[in-house]
C-alpha positions as CSV (number, residue, x, y, z in Angstrom):
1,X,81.3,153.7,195.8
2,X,81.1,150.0,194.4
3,X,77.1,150.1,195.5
4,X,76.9,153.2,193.9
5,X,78.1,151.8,190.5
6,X,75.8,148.6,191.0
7,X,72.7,150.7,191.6
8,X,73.4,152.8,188.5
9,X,74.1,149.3,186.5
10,X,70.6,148.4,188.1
11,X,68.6,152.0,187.4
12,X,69.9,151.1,183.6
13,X,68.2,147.9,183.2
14,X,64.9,149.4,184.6
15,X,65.3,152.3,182.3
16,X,66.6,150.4,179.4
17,X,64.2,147.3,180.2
18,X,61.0,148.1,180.2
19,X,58.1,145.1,181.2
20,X,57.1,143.0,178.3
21,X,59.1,140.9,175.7
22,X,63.0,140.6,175.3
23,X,62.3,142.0,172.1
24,X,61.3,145.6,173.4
25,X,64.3,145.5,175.8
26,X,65.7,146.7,172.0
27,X,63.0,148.8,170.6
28,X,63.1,151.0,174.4
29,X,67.2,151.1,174.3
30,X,68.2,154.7,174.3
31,X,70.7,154.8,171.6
32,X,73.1,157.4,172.6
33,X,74.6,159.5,169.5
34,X,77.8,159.4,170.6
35,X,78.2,155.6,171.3
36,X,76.3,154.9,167.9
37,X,78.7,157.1,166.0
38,X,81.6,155.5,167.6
39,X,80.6,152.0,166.6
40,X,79.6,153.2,163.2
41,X,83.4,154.7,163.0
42,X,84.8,151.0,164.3
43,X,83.4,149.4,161.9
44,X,84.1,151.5,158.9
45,X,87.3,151.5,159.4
46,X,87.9,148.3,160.1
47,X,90.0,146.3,158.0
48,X,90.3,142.4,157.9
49,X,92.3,139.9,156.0
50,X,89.1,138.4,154.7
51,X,85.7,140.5,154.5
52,X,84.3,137.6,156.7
53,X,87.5,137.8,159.4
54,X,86.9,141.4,159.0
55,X,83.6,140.8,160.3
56,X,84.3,138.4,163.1
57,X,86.8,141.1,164.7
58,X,83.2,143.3,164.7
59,X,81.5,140.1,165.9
60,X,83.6,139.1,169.1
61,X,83.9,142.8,170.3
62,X,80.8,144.3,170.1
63,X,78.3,141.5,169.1
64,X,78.0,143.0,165.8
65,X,76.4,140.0,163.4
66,X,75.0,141.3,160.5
67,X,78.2,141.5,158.4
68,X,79.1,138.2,157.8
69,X,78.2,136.8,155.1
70,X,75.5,133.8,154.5
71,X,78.0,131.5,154.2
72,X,80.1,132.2,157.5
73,X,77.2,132.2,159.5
74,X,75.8,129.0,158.4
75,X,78.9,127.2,158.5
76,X,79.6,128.6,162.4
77,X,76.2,127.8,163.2
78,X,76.9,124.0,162.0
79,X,79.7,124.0,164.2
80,X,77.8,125.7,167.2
81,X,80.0,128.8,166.9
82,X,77.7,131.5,166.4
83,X,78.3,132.3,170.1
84,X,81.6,133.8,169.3
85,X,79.4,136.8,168.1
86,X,77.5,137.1,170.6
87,X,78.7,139.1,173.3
88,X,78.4,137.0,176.9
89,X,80.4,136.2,180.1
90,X,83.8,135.5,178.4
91,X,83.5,139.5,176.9
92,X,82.9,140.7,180.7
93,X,85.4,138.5,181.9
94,X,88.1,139.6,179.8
95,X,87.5,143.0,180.2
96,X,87.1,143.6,183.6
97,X,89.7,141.2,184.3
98,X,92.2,143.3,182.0
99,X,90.8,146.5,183.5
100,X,91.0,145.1,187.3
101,X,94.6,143.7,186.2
102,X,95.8,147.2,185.3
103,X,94.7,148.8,187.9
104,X,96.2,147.0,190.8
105,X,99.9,147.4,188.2
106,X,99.4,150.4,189.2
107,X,98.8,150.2,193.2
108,X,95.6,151.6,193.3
109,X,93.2,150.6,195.9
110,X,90.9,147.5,196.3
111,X,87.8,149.5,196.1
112,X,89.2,151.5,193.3
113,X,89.8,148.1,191.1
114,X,86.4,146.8,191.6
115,X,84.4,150.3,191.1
116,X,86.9,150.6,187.6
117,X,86.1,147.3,186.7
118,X,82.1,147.6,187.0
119,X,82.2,151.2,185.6
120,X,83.9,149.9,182.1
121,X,81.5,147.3,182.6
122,X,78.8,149.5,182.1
123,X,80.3,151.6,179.5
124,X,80.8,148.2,177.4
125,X,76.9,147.1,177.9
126,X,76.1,150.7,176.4
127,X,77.8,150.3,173.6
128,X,77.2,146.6,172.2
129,X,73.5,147.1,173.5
130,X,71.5,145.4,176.4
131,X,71.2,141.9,174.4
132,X,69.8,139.3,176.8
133,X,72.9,137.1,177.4
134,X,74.8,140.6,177.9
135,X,72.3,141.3,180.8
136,X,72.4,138.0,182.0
137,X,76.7,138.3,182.5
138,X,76.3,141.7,183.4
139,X,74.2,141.0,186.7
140,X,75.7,138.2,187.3
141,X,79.3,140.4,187.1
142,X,77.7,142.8,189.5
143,X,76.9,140.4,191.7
144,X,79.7,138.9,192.5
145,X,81.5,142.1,192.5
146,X,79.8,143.5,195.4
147,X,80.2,139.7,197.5
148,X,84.2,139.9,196.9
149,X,84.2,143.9,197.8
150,X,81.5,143.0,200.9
151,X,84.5,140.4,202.1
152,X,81.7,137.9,202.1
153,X,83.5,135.6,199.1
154,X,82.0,134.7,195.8
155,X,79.9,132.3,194.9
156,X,79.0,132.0,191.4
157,X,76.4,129.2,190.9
158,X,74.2,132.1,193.5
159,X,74.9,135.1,191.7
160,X,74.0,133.4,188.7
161,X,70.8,133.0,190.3
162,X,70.1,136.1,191.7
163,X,70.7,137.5,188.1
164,X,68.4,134.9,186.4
165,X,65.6,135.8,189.1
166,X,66.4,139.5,189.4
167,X,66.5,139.8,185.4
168,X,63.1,137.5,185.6
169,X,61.3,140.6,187.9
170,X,62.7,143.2,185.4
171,X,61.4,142.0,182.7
172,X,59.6,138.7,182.3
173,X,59.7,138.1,178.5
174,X,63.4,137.0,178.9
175,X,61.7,133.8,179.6
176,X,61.3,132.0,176.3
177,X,64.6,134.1,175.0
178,X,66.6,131.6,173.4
179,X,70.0,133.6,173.8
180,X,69.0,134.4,177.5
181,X,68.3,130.6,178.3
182,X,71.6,129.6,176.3
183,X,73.9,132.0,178.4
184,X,72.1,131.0,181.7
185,X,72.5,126.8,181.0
186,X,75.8,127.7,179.4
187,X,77.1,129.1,182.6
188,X,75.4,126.6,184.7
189,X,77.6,123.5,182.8
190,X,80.6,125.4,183.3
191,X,80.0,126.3,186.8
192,X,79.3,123.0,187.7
193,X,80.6,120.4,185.4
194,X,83.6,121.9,183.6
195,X,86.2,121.5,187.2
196,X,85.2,118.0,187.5
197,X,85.9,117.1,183.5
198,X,88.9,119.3,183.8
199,X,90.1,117.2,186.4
200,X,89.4,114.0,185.1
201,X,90.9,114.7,181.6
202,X,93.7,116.4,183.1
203,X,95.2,112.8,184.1
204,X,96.0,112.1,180.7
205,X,96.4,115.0,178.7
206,X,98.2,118.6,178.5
207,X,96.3,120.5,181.2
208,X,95.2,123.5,178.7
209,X,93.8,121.1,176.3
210,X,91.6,119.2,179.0
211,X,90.5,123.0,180.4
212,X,89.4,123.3,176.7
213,X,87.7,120.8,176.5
214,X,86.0,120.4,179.7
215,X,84.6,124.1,179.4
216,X,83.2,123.8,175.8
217,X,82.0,120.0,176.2
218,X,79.9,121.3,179.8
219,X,78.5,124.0,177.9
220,X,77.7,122.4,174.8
221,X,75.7,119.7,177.2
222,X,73.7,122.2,179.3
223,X,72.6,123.8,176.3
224,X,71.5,121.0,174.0
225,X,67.5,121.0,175.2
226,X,67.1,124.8,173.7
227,X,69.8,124.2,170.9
228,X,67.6,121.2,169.6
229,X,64.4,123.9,169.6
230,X,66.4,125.6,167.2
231,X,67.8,123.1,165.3
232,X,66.9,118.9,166.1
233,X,70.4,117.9,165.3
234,X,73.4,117.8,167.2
235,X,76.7,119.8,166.1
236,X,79.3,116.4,166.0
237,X,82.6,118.3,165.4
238,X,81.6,121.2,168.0
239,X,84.1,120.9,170.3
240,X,86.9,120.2,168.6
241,X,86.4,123.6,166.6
242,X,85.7,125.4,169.8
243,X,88.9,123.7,171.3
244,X,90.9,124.8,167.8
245,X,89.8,128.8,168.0
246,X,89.4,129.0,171.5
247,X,92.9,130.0,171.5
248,X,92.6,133.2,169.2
249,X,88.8,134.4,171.2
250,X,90.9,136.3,173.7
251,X,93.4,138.6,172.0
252,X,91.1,139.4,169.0
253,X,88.1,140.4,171.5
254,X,91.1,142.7,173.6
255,X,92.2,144.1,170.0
256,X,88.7,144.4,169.0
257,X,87.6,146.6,171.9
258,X,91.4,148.3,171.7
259,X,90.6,149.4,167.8
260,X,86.8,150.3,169.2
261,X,88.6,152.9,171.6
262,X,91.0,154.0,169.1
263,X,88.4,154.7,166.4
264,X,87.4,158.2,167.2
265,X,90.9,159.7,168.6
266,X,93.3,157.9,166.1
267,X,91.2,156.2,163.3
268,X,94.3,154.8,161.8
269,X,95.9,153.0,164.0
270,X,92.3,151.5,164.7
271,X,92.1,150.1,161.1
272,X,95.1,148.7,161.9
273,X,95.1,146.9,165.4
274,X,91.4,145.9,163.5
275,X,93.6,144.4,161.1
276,X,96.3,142.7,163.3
277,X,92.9,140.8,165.3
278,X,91.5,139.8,161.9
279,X,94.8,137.5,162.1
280,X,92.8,135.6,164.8
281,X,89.4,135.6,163.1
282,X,90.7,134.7,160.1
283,X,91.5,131.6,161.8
284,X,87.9,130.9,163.1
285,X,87.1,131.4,159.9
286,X,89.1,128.1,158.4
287,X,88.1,126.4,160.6
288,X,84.3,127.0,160.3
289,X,84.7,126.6,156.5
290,X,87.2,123.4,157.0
291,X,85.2,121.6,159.3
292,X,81.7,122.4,158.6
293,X,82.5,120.4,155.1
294,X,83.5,117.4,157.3
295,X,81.0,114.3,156.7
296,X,78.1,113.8,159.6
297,X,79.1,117.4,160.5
298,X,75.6,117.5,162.6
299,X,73.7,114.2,163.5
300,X,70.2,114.1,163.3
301,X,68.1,113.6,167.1
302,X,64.9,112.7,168.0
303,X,62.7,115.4,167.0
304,X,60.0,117.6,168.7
305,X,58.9,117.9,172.2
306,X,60.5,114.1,172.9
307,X,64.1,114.8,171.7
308,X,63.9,117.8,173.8
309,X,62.7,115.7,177.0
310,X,65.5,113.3,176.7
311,X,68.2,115.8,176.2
312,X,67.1,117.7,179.4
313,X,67.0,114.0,181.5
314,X,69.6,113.6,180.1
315,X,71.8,117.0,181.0
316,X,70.1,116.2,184.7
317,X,71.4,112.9,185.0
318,X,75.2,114.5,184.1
319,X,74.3,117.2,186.6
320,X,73.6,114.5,189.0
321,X,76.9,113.0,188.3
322,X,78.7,115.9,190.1
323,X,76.8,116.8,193.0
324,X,78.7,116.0,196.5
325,X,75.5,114.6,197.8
326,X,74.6,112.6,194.9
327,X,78.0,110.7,194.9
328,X,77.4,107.8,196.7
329,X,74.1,107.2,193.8
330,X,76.8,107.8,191.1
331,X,76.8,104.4,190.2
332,X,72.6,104.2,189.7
333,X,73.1,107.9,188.0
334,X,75.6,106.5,185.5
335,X,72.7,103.3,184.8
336,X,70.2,105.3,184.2
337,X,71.8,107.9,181.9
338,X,73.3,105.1,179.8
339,X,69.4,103.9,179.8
340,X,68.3,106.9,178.3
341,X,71.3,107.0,175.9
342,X,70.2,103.7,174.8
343,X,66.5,105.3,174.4
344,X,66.8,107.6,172.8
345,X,69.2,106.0,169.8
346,X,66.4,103.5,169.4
347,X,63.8,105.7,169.4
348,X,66.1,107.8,166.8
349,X,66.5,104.3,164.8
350,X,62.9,103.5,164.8
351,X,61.9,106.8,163.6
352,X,64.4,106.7,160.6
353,X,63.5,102.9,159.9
354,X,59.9,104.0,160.0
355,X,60.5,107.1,157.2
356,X,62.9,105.1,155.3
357,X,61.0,102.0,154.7
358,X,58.5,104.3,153.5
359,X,55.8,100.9,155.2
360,X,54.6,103.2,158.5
361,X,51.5,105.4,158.2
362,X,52.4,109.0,157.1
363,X,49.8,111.5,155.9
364,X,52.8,114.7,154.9
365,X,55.9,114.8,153.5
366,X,58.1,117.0,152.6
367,X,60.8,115.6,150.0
368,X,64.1,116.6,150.6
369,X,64.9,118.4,146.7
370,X,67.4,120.6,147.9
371,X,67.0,124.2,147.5
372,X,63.3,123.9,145.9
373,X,59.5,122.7,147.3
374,X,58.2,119.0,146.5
375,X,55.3,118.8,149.2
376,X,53.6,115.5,149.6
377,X,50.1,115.3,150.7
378,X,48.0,111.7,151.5
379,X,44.5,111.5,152.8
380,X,42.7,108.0,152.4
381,X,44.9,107.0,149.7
382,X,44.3,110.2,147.6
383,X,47.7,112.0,147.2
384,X,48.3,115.8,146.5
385,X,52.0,117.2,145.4
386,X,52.7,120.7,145.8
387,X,56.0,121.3,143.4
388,X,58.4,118.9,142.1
389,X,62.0,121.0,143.0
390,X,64.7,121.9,140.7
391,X,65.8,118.4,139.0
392,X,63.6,115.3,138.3
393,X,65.8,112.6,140.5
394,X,65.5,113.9,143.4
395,X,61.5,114.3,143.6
396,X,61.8,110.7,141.5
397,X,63.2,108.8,143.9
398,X,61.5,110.4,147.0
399,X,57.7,109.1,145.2
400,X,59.2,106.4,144.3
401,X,60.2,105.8,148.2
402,X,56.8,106.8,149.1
403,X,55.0,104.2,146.7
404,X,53.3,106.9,145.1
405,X,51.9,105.6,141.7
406,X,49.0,108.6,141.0
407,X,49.0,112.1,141.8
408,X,45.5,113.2,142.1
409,X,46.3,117.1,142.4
410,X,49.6,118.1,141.0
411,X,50.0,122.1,141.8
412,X,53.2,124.0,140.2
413,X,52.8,127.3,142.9
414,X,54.8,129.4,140.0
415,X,57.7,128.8,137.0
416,X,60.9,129.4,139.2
417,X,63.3,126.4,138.4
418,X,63.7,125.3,141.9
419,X,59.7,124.8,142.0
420,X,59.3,123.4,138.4
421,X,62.0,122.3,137.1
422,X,62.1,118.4,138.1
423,X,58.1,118.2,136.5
424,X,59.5,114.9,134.3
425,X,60.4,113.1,137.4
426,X,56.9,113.8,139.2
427,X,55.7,112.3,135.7
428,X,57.8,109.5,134.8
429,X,56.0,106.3,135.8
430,X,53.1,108.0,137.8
431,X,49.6,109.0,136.8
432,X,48.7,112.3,137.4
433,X,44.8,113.5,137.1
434,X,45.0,117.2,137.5
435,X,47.2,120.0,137.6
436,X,46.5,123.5,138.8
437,X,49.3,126.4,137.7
438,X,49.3,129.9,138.2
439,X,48.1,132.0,136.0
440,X,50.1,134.9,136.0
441,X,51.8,136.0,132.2
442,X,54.8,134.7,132.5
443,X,56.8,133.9,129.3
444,X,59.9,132.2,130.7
445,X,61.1,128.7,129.1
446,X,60.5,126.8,131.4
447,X,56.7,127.5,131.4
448,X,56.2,125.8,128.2
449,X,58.6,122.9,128.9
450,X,55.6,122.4,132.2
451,X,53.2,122.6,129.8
452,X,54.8,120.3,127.1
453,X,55.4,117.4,129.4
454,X,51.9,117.7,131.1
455,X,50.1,118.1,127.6
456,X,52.3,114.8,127.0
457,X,51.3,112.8,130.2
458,X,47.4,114.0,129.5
459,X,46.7,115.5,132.9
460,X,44.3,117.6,133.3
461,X,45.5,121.0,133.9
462,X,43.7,124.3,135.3
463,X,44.7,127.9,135.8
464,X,44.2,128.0,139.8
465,X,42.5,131.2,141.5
466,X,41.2,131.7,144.9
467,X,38.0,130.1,145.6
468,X,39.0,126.9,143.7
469,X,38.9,123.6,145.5
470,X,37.8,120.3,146.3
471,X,38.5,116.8,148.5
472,X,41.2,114.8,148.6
473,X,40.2,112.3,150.9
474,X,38.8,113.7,154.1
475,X,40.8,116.9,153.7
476,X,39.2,119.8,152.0
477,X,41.6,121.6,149.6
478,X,41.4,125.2,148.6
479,X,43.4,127.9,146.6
480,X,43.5,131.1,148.7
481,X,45.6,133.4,146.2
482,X,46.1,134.5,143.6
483,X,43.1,135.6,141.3
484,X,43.0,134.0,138.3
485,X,45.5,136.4,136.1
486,X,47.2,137.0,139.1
487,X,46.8,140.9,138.1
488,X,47.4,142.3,141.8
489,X,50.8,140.4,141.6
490,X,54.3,142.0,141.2
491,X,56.2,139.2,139.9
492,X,56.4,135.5,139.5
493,X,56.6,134.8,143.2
494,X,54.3,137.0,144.6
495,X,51.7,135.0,142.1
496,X,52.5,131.6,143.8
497,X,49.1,130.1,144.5
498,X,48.8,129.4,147.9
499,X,46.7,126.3,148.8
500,X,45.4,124.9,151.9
501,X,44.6,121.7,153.1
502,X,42.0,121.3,156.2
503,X,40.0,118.6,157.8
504,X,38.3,117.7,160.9
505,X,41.7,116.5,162.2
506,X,44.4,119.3,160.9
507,X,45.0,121.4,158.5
508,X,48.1,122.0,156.2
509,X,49.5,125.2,154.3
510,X,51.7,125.8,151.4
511,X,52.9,129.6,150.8
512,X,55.2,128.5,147.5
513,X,57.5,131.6,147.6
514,X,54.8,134.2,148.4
515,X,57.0,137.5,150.0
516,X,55.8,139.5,153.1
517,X,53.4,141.9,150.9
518,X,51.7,139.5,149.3
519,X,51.4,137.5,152.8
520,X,49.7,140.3,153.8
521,X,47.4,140.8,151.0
522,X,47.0,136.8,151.9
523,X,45.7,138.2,155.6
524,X,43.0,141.1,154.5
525,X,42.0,139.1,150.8
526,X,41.7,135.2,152.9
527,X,41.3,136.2,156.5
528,X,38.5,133.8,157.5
529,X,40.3,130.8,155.6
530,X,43.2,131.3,158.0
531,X,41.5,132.1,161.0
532,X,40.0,128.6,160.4
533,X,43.8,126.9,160.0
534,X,45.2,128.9,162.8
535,X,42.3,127.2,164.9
536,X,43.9,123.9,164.1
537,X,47.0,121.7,164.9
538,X,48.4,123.2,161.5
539,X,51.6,122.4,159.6
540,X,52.4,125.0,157.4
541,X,55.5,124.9,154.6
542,X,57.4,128.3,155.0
543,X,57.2,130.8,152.4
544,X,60.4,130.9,149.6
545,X,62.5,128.6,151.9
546,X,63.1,130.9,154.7
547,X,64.0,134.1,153.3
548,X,63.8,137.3,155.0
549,X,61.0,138.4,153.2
550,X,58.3,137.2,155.5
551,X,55.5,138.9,157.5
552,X,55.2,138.2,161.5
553,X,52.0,138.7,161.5
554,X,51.3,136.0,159.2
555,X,53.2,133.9,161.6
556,X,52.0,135.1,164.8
557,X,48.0,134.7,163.2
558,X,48.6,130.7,162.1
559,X,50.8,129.7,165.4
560,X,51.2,126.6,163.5
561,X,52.7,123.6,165.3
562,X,55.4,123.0,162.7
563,X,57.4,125.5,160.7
564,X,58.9,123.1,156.9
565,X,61.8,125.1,155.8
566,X,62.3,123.0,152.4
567,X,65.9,124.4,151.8
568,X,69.4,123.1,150.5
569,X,72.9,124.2,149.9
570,X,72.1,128.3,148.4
571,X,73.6,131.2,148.0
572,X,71.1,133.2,149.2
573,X,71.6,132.8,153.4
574,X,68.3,130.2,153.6
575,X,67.1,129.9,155.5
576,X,67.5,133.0,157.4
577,X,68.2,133.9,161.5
578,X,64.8,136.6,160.5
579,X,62.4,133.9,159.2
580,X,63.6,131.4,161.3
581,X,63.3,133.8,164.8
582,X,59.9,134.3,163.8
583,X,58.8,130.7,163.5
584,X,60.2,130.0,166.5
585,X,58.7,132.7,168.4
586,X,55.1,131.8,166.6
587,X,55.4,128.5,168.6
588,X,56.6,126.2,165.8
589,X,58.6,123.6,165.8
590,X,61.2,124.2,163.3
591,X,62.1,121.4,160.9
592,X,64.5,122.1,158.1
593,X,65.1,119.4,155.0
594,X,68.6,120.5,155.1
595,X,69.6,119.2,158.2
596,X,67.3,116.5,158.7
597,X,66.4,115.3,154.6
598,X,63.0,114.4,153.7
599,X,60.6,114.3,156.8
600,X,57.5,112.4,157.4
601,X,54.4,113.9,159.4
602,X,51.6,111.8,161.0
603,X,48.9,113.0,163.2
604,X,48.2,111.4,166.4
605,X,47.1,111.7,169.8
606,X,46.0,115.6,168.8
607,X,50.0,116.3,167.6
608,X,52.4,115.8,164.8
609,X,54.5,113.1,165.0
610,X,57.6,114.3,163.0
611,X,60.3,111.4,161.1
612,X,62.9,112.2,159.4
613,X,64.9,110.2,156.6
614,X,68.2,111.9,157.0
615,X,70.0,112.8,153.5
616,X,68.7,110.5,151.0
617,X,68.9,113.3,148.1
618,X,71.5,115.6,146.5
């Protein structure tokens, strides 16, 4: 019976699974009516103390993520939360174990526990959806399941391969998907790293503390090479706040999935077991606002492919630490990770000293202004500044840092504040030659005050329109968009004028706040222009500081080597998981000003070399 069930698990995932990317593992899931409507019933009735705990009950049940708000999901992504929401191993675990638990209360058979337990298995992957890290616990579920019912014992760190590789053969896009690769090294640190911590911490402190701990510190380690992909900074206070809510994850995800059954047959008391778990969540969610506000809440690491290297030596080198046949070399493992410690801090320090000193070659830089663009261009001396940000200090004192005393091409992409609005501190104490502006009608205050304080300073300035350009330095620069009334635009940011920089070396492009239909007017209107950039090592400053409204095709065309999200503190939820899953999934490395402050780029040795100043500005 228990093969049965396994096979049918297995005949799913081919069904459900189909070869190519992890991405049409969703498009191909057949959505059954029934299990739609009953989620759609959960979570309408559904009630919370907070909308955001509210949300999380939602979240650890089902994997449901797109209620929380901006807010919550940046501060739990600070804190290296987020994977409270994403249903994984610790779901399976608790629910089989619950299920497998009540069925031997009541006597029934061996083979009976272990075919219940795989069967609500199944039931719970169809309705939270085949996600990766789902499949990945599922299969690995099912594999041990049928070694413990075979008699031939269980061993975990094997079925966890056998999943990986079988899951690999179904269908090979899970390969560069992040949240398979997470739950795989994820269970990897626990499975072999988390019993010899517990052990050791266990001498000196309460037993279910160290367990804490030693799970959420081995996890935490395995996964740092993909989480510094994502994000090239590492979470400081992460597992203290996983040790804090751990607590609460269990009973809320029971309740959760208790008020999920209850939803269709007694909708009421649903809403309120929904209620009783938002207790728990509404715990996580103090925390992740408490402790997220906390100073140095994520440390900046080297970035790009070499922060990446070292992390991944240096989870090896822990791996190493705790192999049986490695012990007697524990002593020469221990060296040599305290040698790449020691590496990669000074390369870190050099780096910043480099960027801060504002003395080592740099040829882009992208000011940290806070929510708001103040790009930085230098070729031969010649310097180009694509928007000045919201307030004048901030762009100030990052020239001023730069020992930029002319701006040869000033361009204000459009009038919103957080693009204009610091114009007197690009001015104060600088020359500027020319500025370009866009020239869509626009009668907001702020585009006289521009106009005022450039008439003032005597600068040149010109109504840009595609077609316009000319040098600065070795680079070539030229407007691709918009015409010169910016008639075909819908608003003020759908007029931004986009302008690109290219050369024999690179090429660089700014997209202002240009939304996904005017990216793709961008395409069919500029198409050779960024077939040209995509055929270089391009860096290209994300449209409208990583909102949602962004076209994939745009990004799969440039593949550009680095992805700027010039973004601060908002209320708006920038940059978002959307824009941010397709830069990554363009190839890009992503680099965001509000984690890492102003960053420097120099080209060398055919790549980017990224620095990064950490928080000088407000």
């Amino acid at each position: 019976m228990i093969i049965f069930v396994a096979a049918t698990y297995w005949m799913i995932l081919w069904v459900t699974a189909l070869p190519g990317s992890s991405s049409q593992i969703k498009l191909s899931y057949p959505r059954i009516e029934f299990i739609e409507g009953l989620r759609a019933v959960f979570l309408f009735r559904a009630q919370g103390v907070s909308p955001d705990a509210k949300a999380l009950v939602g979240g650890l049940a089902i994997g449901e993520r797109e209620l929380l708000s901006p807010e919550m999901a940046e501060n739990m992504k600070t804190l290296s939360l987020t994977h409270l929401v994403a249903v994984s191993g610790a779901n399976l675990a608790i629910i089989m174990g619950v299920i497998y638990l009540i069925t031997a209360t009541f006597g029934l058979a061996r083979n009976t526990r272990f075919t219940s337990a795989l069967v609500v298995m199944v039931a719970y992957i169809l309705v939270v959806g085949p996600e990766s890290s789902v499949l990945r616990s599922a299969t690995m579920a099912t594999f041990v399941a049928v070694g413990l019912w075979l008699g031939r014992g269980a061993k975990p760190l094997i079925s966890l391969a056998w999943a990986v590789i079988f899951l690999l053969a179904v269908d090979p896009g899970l390969a560069t998907d992040f949240g398979f690769a997470l739950s795989a090294l994820a269970t990897v640190g626990l499975l072999t790293m988390a019993v010899p911590i517990y052990k050791w911490l266990s001498g000196f402190m309460p037993r279910l503390i160290a367990i804490g701990i030693a799970a959420s510190f081995s996890a935490q380690l395995t996964t740092t090479p993909v989480l510094l992909m994502l994000q090239p900074s590492i979470p400081i206070y992460s597992v203290l706040a996983n040790l804090i809510v751990e607590p609460v994850v269990a009973p809320v995800t029971i309740l959760g999935i208790l008020a999920l059954i209850l939803a269709y047959p007694l909708p009421f008391l649903s809403s309120a077991v929904s209620y009783l778990a938002s207790i728990g969540t509404w715990w996580i969610t103090l925390v992740a606002n408490e402790v997220s506000a906390w100073p140095a809440a994520r440390v900046h690491f080297v970035a790009g492919p070499a922060g990446i290297v070292l992390a991944a030596l240096i989870v090896l080198l822990c791996l190493g630490l705790y192999q049986p046949r490695l012990v007697k070399y524990r002593v020469g493992f221990a060296a040599s990770l305290a040698g790449v410690l020691l590496l990669s801090a000074a390369w870190s320090t050099i780096d910043q000293i480099r960027f801060q000193g504002f003395d080592g070659e740099w040829e882009v830089v992208n000011c940290d202004v806070g929510q708001g663009d103040a790009l930085v261009i230098r070729s031969q001396g010649v310097i180009a500044l694509i928007d000045v940000g919201r307030k004048p200090d901030p762009v100030r004192e990052c020239l001023d840092n730069l020992k930029v005393t002319q701006i040869d091409l000033l361009v204000i992409t459009h009038f919103d504040a957080d693009h204009a609005g610091g114009i007197y501190g690009a001015l104060d104490g600088r020359k500027v030659k020319t500025a370009v502006i866009s020239g869509f009608a626009d009668d907001r205050p702020l585009v006289s005050l521009v106009a005022s304080a450039l008439a003032q300073s005597r600068v040149e300035v010109l109504t840009g329109f595609a077609g316009m350009g000319g040098k600065l330095g070795e680079l070539n620069w030229k407007v691709l968009a918009p015409t010169a009334k910016a008639t075909e635009a819908k608003d003020s940011n759908d007029a931004s004028v986009i302008v690109a920089f290219t050369g024999e070396k690179y090429g660089v492009l700014a997209l202002g706040d240009l939304g996904a239909a005017g990216q793709t007017r961008l395409m069919r209107n500029a198409g050779g222009a960024l077939s040209e950039l995509a055929h270089s090592p391009l860096l290209l400053k994300v449209a409208h500081h990583g909102s949602a409204d962004q076209s994939s095709q745009l990004f799969e065309m440039l593949s550009a080597d680095v992805a700027i999200f010039s973004v601060g503190q908002n209320p708006y939820g920038h940059p978002t998981k959307k824009a941010l899953d397709q830069a990554t999934l363009s190839g890009a490395i992503v680099v965001r000003t509000d984690e890492l402050g102003s960053v420097a780029f120099r080209f060398e040795e055919q790549s980017w070399k990224i620095s990064s100043a950490g928080k000088l500005t407000a």
